[in-house]
N, C-alpha and C positions, 0 to 999 in steps of 0.2 A: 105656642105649639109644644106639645110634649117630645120628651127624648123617642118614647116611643113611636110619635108620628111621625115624625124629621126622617126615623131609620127605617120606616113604610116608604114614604115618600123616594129617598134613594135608592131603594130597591127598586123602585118600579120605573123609575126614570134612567136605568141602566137594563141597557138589551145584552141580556145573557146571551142568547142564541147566536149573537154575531160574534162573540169574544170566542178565539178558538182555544180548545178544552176547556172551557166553563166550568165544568165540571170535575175537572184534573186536578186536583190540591198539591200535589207536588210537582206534575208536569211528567208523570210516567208515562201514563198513552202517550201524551207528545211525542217524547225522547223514545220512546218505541216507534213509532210510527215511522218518526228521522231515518232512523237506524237499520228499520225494515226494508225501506224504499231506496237509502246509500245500497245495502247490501247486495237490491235484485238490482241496482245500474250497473252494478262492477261485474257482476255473476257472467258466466260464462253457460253455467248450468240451462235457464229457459231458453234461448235461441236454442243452443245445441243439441236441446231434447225432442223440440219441436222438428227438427231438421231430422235430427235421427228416428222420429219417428214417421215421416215422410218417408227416408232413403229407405227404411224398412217395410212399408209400405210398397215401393216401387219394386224391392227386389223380392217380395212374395207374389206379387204379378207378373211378375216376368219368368217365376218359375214355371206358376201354373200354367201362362198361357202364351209363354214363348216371344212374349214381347222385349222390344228392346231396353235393357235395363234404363241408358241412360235418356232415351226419350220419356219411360215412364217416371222417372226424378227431375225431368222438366216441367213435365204435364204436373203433377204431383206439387211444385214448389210454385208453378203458377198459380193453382188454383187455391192454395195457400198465401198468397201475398201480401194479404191484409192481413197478416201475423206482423211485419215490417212495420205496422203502424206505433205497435209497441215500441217503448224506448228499452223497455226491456230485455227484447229481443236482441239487438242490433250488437250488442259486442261477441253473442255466443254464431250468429247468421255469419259476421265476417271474420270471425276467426275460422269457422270452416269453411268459406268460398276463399280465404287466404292461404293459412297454413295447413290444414287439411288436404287443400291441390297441392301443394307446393314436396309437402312429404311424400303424397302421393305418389309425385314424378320420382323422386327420388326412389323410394321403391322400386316402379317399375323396370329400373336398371336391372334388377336382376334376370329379367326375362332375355335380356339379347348379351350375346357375346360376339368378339371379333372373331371368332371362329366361325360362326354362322352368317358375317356377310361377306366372307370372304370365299366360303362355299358357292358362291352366288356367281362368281366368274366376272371376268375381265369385262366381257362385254354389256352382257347382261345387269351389272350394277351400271358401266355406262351409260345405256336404255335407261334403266329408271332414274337417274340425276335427271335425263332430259326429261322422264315423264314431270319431274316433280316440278323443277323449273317452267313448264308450261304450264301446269296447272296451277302454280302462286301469280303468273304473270296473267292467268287467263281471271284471276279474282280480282286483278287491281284493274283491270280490264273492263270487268263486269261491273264493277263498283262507278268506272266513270261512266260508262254506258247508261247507270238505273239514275245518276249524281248522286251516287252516294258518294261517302267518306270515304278516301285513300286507306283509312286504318281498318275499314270493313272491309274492303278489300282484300286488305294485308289478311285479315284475320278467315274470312273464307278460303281463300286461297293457301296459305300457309299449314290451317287445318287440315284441308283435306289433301294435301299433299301428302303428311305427314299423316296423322293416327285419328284421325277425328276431333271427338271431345277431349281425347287427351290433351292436344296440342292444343286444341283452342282455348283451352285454359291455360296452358302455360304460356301461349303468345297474349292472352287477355289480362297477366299476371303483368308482362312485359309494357306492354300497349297502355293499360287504364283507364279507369272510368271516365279519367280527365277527359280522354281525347275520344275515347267511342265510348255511350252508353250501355248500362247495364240492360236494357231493352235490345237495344241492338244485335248485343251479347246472344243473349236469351234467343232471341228470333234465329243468330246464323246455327246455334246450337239446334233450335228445332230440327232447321232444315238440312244441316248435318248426318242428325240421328234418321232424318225419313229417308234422305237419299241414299242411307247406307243400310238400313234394311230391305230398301225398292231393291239398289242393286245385289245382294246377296240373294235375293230370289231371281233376279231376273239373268246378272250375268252368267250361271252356270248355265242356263238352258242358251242362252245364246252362244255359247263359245259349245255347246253342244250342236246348236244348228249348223256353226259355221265348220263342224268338224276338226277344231283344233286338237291339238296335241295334248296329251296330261302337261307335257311341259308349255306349250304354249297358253291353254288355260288356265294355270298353275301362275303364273305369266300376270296374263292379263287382269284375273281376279287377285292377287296380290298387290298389284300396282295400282288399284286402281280404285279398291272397296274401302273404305275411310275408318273403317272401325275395326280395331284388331280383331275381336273375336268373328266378328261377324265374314270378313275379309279370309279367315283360318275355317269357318261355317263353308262357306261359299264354295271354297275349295275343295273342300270333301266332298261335299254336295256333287260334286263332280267326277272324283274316284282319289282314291288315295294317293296315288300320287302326286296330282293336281295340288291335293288336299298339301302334300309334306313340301310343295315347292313353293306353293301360295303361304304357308309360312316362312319360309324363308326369304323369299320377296320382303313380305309383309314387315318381318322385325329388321330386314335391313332400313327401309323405312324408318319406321321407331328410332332406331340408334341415329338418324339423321335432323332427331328432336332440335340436339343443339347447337348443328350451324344456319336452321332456319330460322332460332330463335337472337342468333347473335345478329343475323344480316335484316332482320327486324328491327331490333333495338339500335342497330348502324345506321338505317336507314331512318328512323326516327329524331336519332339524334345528330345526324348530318343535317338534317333541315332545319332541327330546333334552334330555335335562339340564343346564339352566345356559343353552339356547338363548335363550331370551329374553333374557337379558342381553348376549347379543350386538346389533352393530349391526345394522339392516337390510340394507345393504351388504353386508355381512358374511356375511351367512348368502344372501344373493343371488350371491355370487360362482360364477363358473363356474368349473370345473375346466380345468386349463393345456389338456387335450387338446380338449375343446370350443371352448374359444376361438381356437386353431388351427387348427379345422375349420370356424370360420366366418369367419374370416380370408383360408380355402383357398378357400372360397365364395365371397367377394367378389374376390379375386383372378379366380377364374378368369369373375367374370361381368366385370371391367373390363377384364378382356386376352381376346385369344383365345389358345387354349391348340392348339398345335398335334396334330392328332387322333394322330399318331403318341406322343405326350407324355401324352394322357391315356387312351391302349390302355396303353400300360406302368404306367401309375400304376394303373388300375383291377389288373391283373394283381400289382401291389406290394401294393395292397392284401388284394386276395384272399388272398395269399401268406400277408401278415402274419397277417390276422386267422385264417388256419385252422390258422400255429401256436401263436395264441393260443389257441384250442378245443382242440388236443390237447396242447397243454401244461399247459389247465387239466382235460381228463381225464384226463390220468395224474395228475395231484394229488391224486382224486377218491377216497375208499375204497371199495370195492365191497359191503361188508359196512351201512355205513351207506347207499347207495343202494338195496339190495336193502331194507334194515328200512323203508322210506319208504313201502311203498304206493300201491296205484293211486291215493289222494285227493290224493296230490301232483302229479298231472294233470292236477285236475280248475281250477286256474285257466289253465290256458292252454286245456281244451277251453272255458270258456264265455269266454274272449276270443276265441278262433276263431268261435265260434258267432255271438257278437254283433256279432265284425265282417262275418262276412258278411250276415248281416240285415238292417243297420244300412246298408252299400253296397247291398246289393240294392233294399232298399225308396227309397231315394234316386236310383237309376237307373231308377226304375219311375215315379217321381213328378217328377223335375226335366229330363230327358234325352231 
């Protein structure tokens, strides 16, 4: 056989197409390719875009048509999901359902000072510790009732106690995926955002039938509507007065972000494993973003905070936290929130229920 058939012969008995870059003489595409694909794992850039262009999505409908921002950044990150499937995605998705809530909160400090819930009076802050306290006890409540999770409980309850989406991000910060799913999440958050636009239409008219007071409606819808704005809406909705009490209700609320979050985190780790063997201290400790936000608090009650300074802050925060909501809807699997059932509902309907009861009968009897 000649030299030149032997080098036929090899040639053909070698499958180029299975050798990868067959074609590559020094291995450039390869080492491109490498380096492209290192580059979009570490990137923070595609999730974050995608997410920001969801959150921007959500809040040009909610201009136009009055919808609520952050139920539209749930809808919105749900129906996105299957972005998650990407590996690409996943470091830029959880840095904003992470640090993006977490700055958030901290922001938010600027909005409430101790001057403003000290305006609130003796008694009348009394009233609302009780309302709030009923309505965390009325979700761990509702949670055994549906057999759900203690921590869905915690988390329905605790939320609308407090501010809503707000808080249920920062107790879901606290809590973790470990212990309640990001489904879970997503579902009490739905039901959050509906029951706090239901009642911003429904309670002024009712504290209108039942003839209450500006202050007693003022009162009632403060205590009891789960979403700042919506809760400050509701109130006006009413008359201005209403409107200027039901805010101050409302951020006394807020500023009580972090000892719901501390008696959360106590309560978790009193039970947990090996808890007790920690110090007291120790298991007392707040979380860096909470400590922050009450830092943000005293700040902004020893200074004045120029109003142009905390219109953009409140706006920062809003921002942050709504693409923490569709960052943590698109994480969300759709298959497991669909298997979940109306009973996973049912702790934030009977926190709703019992906080408006609990405000109503209070403004009926001290106001």
């Amino acid at each position: 056989m000649t030299p030149q058939d032997r080098n036929a012969a090899t040639r053909s008995a070698i499958d180029w197409d299975a050798l990868p870059q067959g074609g590559d003489l020094y291995g450039e595409l390869h080492l491109a390719e490498l380096s492209a694909k290192a580059d979009q794992k570490d990137s923070l850039f595609p999730g974050l875009a995608i997410c920001g262009v969801g959150a921007a999505a959500a809040a040009w409908l909610s201009e136009h048509y009055g919808f609520p921002i952050i139920l539209l950044g749930l809808l919105i990150g749900l129906s996105l999901n299957f972005i998650a499937r990407e590996p690409r995605s996943h470091r830029g998705l959880d840095f904003a359902s992470r640090t993006c809530l977490r700055v958030g909160i901290v922001v938010l400090g600027l909005q409430v000072t101790v001057e403003q819930i000290s305006a609130l009076g003796a008694a009348p802050f009394l009233a609302l510790l009780v309302v709030m306290a009923t309505t965390f006890v009325a979700g761990i409540m509702g949670a055994r009732i549906a057999t759900q999770s203690r921590y869905a409980g915690m988390l329905a309850g605790g939320s609308t106690a407090i501010c809503g989406a707000s808080a249920a991000l920062a107790l879901y910060g606290v809590i973790g995926k470990e212990r309640l799913s990001q489904a879970q999440f997503a579902l009490t958050l739905v039901g959050i955002s509906l029951a706090s636009a239901f009642a911003m239409s429904v309670y002024p008219v009712l504290a209108a039938e039942l003839h209450l007071t500006d202050q007693q409606a003022g009162f009632l819808i403060g205590a009891s509507i789960h979403d700042v704005a919506q809760a400050i809406g509701g109130g006006y909705a009413f008359s201005d007065a209403a409107g200027s009490y039901a805010t101050i209700v409302k951020l006394a609320r807020v500023a009580l972000l972090a000892p719901i979050v501390v008696l959360v985190s106590f309560m978790m780790r009193g039970s947990a494993g090996g808890g007790e063997a920690q110090p007291l201290w120790r298991r007392l400790a707040l979380p860096w973003f909470i400590t922050a936000f009450l830092a943000t608090v005293a700040l902004n009650s020893l200074i004045t905070i120029p109003q142009v300074v905390s219109h953009y802050a409140l706006i920062a925060s809003k921002s942050l936290l709504l693409l923490a909501v569709t960052a943590t809807a698109m994480r969300s699997r759709m298959d497991l929130l669909l298997d979940m059932g109306w009973r996973a509902t049912i702790p934030v309907v009977t926190a709703t229920l019992a906080s408006f009861a609990t405000a109503l009968g209070f403004a009926l009897l001290l106001l």
